[in-house]
C-alpha positions in Angstrom: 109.3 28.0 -5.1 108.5 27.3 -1.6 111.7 29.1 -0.5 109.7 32.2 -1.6 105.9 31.7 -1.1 106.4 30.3 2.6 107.5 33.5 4.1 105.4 35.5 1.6 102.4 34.1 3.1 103.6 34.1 6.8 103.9 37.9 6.3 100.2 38.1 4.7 98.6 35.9 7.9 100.5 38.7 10.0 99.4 41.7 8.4 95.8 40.1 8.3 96.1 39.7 12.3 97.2 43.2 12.6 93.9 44.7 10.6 92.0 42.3 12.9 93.3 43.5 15.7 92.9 47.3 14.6 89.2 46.7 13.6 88.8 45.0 17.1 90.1 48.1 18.9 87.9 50.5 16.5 85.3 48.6 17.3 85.3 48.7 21.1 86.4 52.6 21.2 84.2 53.9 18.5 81.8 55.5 21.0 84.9 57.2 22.6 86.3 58.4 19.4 83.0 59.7 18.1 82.5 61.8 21.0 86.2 63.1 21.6 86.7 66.3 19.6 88.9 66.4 16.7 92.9 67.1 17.1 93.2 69.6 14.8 93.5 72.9 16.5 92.0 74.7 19.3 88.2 75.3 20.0 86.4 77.5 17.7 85.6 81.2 18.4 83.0 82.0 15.7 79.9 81.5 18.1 81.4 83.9 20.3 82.6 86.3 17.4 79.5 85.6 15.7 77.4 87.1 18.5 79.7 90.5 19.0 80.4 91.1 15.9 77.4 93.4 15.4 78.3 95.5 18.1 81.6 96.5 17.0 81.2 99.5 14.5 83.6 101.3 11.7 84.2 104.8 12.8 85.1 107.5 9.6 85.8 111.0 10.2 86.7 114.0 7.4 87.9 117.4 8.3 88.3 120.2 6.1 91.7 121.9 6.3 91.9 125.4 4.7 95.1 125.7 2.6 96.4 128.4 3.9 96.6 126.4 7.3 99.7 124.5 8.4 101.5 125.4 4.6 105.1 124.0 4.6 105.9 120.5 4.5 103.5 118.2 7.0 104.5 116.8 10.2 104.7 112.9 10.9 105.0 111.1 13.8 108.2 109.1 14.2 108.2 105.6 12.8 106.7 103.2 15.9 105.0 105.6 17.3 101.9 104.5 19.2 99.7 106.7 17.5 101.7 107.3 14.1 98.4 105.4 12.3 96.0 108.7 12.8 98.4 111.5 13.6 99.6 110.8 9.9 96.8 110.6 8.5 95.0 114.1 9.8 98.7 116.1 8.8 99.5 113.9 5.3 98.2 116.5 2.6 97.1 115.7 -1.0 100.3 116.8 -3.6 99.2 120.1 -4.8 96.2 120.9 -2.3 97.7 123.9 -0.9 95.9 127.2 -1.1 92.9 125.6 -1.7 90.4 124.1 1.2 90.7 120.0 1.0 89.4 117.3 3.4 91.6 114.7 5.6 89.9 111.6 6.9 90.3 108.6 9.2 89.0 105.2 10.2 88.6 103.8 13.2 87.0 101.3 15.4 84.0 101.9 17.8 81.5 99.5 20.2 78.2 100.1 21.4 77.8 100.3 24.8 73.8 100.6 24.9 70.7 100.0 22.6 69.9 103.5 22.4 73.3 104.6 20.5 76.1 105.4 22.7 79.6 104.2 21.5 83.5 104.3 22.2 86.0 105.1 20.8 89.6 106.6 20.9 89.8 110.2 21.2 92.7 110.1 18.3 90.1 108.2 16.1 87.5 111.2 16.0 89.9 114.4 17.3 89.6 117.9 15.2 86.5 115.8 12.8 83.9 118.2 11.3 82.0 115.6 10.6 81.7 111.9 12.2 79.8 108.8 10.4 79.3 105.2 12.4 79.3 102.4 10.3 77.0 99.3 11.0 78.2 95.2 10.4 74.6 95.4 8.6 75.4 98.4 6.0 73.5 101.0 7.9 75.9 104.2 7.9 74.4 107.3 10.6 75.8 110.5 11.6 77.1 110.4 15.1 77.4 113.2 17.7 80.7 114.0 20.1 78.9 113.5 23.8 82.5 113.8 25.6 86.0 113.2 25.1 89.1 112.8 27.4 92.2 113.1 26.0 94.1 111.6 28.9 93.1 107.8 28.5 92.3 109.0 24.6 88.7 107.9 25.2 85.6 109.5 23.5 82.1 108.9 23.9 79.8 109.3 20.5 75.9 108.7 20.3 73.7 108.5 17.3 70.0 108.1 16.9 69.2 104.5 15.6 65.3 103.6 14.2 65.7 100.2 16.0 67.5 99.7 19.5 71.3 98.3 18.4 73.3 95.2 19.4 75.1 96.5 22.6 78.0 94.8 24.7 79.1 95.4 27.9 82.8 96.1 29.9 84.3 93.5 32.2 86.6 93.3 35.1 90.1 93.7 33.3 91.5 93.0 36.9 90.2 89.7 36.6 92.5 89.2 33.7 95.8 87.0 33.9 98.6 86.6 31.6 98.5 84.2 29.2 94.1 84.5 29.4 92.6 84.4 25.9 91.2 87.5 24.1 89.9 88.5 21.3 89.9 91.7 19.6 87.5 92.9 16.0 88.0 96.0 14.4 88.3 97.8 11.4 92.0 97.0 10.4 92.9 98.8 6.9 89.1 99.3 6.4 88.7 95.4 6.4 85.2 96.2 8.7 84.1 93.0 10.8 87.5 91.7 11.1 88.3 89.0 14.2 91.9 87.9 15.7 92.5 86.0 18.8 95.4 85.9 20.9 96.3 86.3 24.6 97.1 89.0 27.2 100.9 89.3 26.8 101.5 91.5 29.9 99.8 93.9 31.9 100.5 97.5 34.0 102.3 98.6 30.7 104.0 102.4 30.8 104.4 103.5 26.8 104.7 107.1 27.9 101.2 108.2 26.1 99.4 109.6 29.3 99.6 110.5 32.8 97.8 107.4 33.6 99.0 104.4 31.4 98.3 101.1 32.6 97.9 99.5 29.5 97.1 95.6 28.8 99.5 94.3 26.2 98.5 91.8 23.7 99.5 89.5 20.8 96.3 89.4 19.2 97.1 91.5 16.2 95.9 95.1 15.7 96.8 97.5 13.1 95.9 100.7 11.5 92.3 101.1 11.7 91.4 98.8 15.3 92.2 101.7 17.6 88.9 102.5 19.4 88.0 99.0 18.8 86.9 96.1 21.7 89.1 94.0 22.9 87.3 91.0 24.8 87.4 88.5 27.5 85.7 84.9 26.6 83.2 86.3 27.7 82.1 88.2 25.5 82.8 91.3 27.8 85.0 94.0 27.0 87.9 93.7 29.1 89.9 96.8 26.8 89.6 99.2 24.3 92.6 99.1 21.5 94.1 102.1 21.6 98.4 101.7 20.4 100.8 99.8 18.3 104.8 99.5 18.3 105.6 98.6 15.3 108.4 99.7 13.2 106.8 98.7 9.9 103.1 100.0 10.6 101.6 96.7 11.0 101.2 94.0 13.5 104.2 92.8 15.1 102.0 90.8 17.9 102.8 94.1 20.1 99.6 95.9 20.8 98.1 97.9 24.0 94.5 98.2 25.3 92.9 100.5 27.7 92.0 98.0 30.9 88.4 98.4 31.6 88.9 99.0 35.1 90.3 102.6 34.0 87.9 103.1 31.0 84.9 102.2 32.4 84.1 105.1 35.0 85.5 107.6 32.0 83.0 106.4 30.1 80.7 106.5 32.5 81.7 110.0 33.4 81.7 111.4 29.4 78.4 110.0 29.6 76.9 111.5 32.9 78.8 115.2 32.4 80.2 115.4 28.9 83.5 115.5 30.9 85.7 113.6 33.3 85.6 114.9 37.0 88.6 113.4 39.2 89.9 113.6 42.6 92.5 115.7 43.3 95.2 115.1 46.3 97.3 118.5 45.6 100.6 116.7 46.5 104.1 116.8 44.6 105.3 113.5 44.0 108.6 111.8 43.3 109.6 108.5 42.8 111.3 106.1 45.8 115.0 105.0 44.2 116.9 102.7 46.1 118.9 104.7 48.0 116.3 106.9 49.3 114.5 103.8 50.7 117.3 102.9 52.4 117.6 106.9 53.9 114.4 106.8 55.2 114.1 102.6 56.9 111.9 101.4 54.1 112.7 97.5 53.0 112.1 98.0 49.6 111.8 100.9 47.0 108.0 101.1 46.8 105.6 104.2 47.2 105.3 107.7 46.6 107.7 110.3 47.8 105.7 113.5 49.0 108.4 116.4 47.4 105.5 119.1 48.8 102.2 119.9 49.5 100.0 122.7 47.1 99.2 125.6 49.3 95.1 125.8 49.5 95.2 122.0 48.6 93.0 119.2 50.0 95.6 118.3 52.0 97.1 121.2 53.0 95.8 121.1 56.4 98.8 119.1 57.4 97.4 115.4 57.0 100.2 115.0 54.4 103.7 116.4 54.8 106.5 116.9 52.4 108.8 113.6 53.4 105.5 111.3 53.9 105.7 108.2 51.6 102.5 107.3 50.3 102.4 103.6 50.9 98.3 102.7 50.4 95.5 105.2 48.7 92.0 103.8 49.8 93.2 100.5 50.0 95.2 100.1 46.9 98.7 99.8 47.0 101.3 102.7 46.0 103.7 100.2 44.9 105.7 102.8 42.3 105.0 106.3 42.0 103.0 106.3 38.3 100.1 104.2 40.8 99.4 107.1 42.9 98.2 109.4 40.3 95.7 106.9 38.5 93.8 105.6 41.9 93.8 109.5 42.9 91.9 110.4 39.9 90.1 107.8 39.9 88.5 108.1 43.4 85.3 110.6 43.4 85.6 113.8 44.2 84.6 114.9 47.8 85.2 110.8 48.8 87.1 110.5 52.3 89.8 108.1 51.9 92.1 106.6 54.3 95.9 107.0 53.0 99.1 105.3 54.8 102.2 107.1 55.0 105.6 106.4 56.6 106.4 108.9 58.3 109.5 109.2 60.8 110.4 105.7 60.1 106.3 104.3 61.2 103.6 103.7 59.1 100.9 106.2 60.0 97.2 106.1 58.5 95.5 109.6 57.5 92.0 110.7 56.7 91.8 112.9 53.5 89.1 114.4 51.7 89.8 114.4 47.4 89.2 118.0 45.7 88.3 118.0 42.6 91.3 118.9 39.9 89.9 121.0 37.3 88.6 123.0 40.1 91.9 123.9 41.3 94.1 127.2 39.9 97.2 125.3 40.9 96.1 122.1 38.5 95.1 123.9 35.7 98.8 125.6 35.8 101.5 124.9 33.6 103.5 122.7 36.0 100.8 120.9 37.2 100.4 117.2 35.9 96.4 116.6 34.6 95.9 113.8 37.4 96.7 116.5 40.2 99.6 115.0 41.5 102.8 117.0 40.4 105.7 115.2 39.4 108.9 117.2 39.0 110.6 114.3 37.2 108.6 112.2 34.8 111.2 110.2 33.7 111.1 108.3 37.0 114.9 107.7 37.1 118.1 108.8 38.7 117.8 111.9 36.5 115.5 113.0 39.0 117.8 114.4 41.3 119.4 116.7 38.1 118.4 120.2 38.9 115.9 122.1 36.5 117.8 124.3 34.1 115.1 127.0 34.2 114.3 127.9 37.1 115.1 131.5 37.5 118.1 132.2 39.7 120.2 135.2 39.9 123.3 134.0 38.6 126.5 134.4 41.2 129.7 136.4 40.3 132.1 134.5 38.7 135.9 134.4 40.5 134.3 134.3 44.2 134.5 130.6 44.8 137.4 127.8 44.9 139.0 127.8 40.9 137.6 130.5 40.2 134.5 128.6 39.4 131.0 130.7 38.5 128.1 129.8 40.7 130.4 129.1 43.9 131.3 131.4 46.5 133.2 131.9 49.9 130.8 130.2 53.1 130.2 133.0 55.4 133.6 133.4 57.3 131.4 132.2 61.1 130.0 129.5 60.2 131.6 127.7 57.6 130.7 124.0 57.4 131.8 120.8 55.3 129.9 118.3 55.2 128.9 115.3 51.9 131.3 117.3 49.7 129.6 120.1 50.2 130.7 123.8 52.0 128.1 125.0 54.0 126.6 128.0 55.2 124.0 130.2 57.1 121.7 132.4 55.0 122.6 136.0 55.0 120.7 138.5 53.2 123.5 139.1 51.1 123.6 135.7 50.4 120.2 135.8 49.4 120.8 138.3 47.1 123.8 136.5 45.8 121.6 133.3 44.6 118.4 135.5 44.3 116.9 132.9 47.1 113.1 133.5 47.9 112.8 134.8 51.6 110.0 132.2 52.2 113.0 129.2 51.6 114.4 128.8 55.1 117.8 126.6 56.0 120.8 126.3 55.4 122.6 127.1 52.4 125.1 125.0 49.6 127.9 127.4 48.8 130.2 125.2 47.4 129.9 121.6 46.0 133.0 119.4 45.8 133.4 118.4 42.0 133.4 114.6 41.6 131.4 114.0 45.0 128.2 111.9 45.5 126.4 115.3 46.2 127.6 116.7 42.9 126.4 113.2 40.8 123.2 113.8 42.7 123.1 117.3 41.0 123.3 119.4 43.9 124.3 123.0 43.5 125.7 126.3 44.9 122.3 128.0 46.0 120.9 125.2 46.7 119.3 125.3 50.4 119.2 122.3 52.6 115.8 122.4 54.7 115.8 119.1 56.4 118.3 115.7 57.0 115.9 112.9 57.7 112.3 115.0 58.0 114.5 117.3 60.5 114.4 120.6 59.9 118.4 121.9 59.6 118.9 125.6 61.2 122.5 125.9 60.5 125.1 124.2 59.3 127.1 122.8 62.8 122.9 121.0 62.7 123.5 119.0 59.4 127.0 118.2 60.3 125.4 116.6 63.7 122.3 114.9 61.9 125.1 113.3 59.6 126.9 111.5 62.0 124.4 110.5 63.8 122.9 108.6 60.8 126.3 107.6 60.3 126.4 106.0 63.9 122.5 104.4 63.1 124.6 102.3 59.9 122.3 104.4 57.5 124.4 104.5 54.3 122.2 107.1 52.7 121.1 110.6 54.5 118.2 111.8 53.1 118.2 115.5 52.3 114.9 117.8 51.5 116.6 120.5 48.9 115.0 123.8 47.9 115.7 125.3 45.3 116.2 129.3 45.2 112.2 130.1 44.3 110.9 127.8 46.9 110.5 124.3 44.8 111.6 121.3 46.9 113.1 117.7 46.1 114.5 115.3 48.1 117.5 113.5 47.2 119.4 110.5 49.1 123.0 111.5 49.6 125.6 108.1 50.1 127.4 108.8 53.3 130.3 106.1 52.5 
């Protein structure tokens, strides 16, 4: 027996000690422990959620669709697309409803911005409505009426007429923002009204290709069908974005969403408000982007800034402050660091404001004084190839496809048989002053070889007869007709002049020369041509 009860009890005095010892250390920490909070997840939102939530509104829209409009199958937007949610909704008809009138609706997310009844929204949430209805957190439904609408940053501005003032909130400084900061978006998501997720910014300055002036904030907090037009705020309690996209494949929240940054939506909203329409500066310039290799033509360290392609005749800047060749390296102060920058701090910049803008120019950085136009006042920006900030882009794809020539641009075309091979498009430099240089056979312009490419007598230089197949030139898309009006922002009167300007960039250790093409109706690009 005492084999067995004398260890049996030895283990009972020790666990006794231990308990003792735990009480002991409860004891003398309780004050600690009562006041540390709990470890079971992160603080609570719902006082902040609790006092936005009756700001944030449910947007329906219906329109009535004749039958006899748009028969034939509907169209849909391609699976993932940012705005497949509503652009399927207005086109997906009822089974049968054709030849008869029938109505299409949409939901959508809204915020007030002041007591007396002005909200936001997206422009896809209430586009083509005949009729629009706001929905209140406390049940109170009321007709609202379109005040303005840009379609641009899809933003639209609504007001209705409330008996009481309303729960308003206001916008934030989305510059102030940092990845990884916590946000918090409510919405409308499937017609679930009132609903709240959290999450963080995921990234920021995001391109998806829906306007001329994305700059979108990306976050995880998740967002369906239903929260476009809806807040998206800051711990604050600020809106810091309005939800505007999705990618998703399947339809619903794949922790990939995009907001509208404040910093942009704010003086739209402003501006819808004031004017019942947006009213932005204008440069007049033609922009491209700065690849690699035309940095390096032109001095520049990195690839950064905005390549001025040309200046619009009767533009703001047309005075000669900004030249064809200039890189815009600074707009007001804010850095040009990529091409897609210039256009959004142009429009956004008032109209009539003097702004300082730094170029490089002939290898030095040179500051200019500009005075903004105002786009929708201009002929040229209201004009097909005109982009809606009023800065033209021939290439929106902001690649190394930018240098491909346009396939419509209305050339006479050249005999076939005249060139080397027999090749169409080619033909014989002019027997004086044949040049090669680049992989490329140069010439003087004639007036029969004006007639030949059908080149514009305003386009001055010196003309591409022939391009080597397989050169750099020819991956850079030049092309017979093509008309070479400066090497390195020096204008080229004949071709013995581009052969010189060559070799001596060639001599500087420049490996690319930089070469300002126009095409046969006048339209110029520049494109860096590797001289190895």
């Amino acid at each position: 027996m005492a084999p067995t009860t004398r260890p049996t009890f030895r283990r009972s005095l020790a666990l006794l000690a231990g308990v003792a010892l735990l009480a002991n250390i409860g004891l003398t920490g309780a004050a600690e422990a009562q006041s540390a909070p709990p470890l079971n997840g992160p603080a609570s939102v719902a006082d902040l959620a609790q006092g936005l939530l009756d700001a944030v509104v449910n947007i329906s829209t219906s329109q009535n669709v004749k039958g006899d409009e748009g028969a034939g199958p509907a169209p849909r937007a391609p699976d993932g697309s940012p705005f497949q949610e509503f652009f399927n909704d207005f086109f997906n008809k009822q089974q049968g409803g054709q030849g008869s009138n029938h109505n299409v609706s949409s939901l959508g997310s809204g915020f007030v911005i002041d007591p007396s009844g002005y909200i936001v929204t997206n422009n896809h949430v209430i586009e083509g409505a005949d009729d629009i209805e706001v929905n209140f957190a406390n049940g109170t439904k009321l007709k609202a009426k379109l005040i303005g609408t840009d379609t641009k940053t899809d933003l639209s501005v609504l007001k209705v007429e409330p008996k009481t003032p309303l729960t308003a909130v206001k916008f934030g400084d989305s510059a102030d923002m940092r990845i990884g900061d916590w946000v918090m978006a409510i919405g409308n998501p499937f017609g679930f009204g009132g609903s709240v997720t959290v999450g963080i910014i995921s990234g920021r300055g995001r391109n998806i290709n829906a306007g001329p002036y994305d700059n979108f904030i990306q976050t995880d907090a998740a967002i369906n069908k239903g929260n476009s037009g809806g807040p998206l705020f800051n711990m604050k309690g600020e809106v810091i974005g309005i939800n505007t996209a999705i990618i998703s494949p399947s339809g619903g929240s794949i922790g990939i969403g995009f907001s509208v940054p404040s910093e942009l939506a704010a003086g739209v909203v402003n501006q819808l408000r004031e004017f019942g329409e947006t009213r932005r500066g204008w440069l007049g310039v033609r922009i491209q982007p700065v690849t690699d290799d035309v940095a390096d033509s032109l001095g520049l360290d990195t690839a950064k800034g905005a390549l001025v392609a040309g200046v619009i005749k009767g533009g703001p800047v047309d005075n000669g402050s900004i030249k064809a060749g200039d890189v815009i390296l600074k707009f007001d102060g804010k850095p040009v660091n990529e091409m897609r920058d210039l256009p959004r701090v142009v429009a956004e910049s008032p109209v009539g404001k003097a702004v300082d803008v730094v170029v490089m120019r002939d290898g030095k950085e040179q500051t200019v004084k500009v005075t903004l136009g105002r786009l929708e006042d201009s002929d040229q920006a209201a004009s097909d190839d005109a982009s809606p900030d009023g800065v033209i882009n021939p290439d929106p794809d902001e690649n190394d496809d930018m240098d491909e020539p346009d396939q419509d641009q209305d050339q006479a075309p050249s005999p076939p048989g005249n060139g080397q091979n027999g090749q169409q498009g080619q033909v014989t430099p002019d027997a004086k002053t044949p040049k090669d240089v680049l992989g490329l056979s140069l010439s003087q312009l004639s007036p029969e070889i004006r007639k030949t490419f059908g080149i514009a007598e305003s386009v001055d230089g010196v003309v591409v007869t022939e391009v080597a197949p397989g050169s750099a030139a020819a991956e850079k898309g030049l092309k017979a007709g093509d008309v070479i009006v400066e090497v390195a922002q020096e204008f080229m009167k004949s071709p013995d002049a581009v052969a010189a300007k060559v070799q001596s960039l060639k001599q500087e250790g420049r490996r690319n020369a930089q070469l300002m093409i126009a095409a046969a109706n006048g339209d110029l690009r520049f494109i860096a041509v590797p001289m190895e």
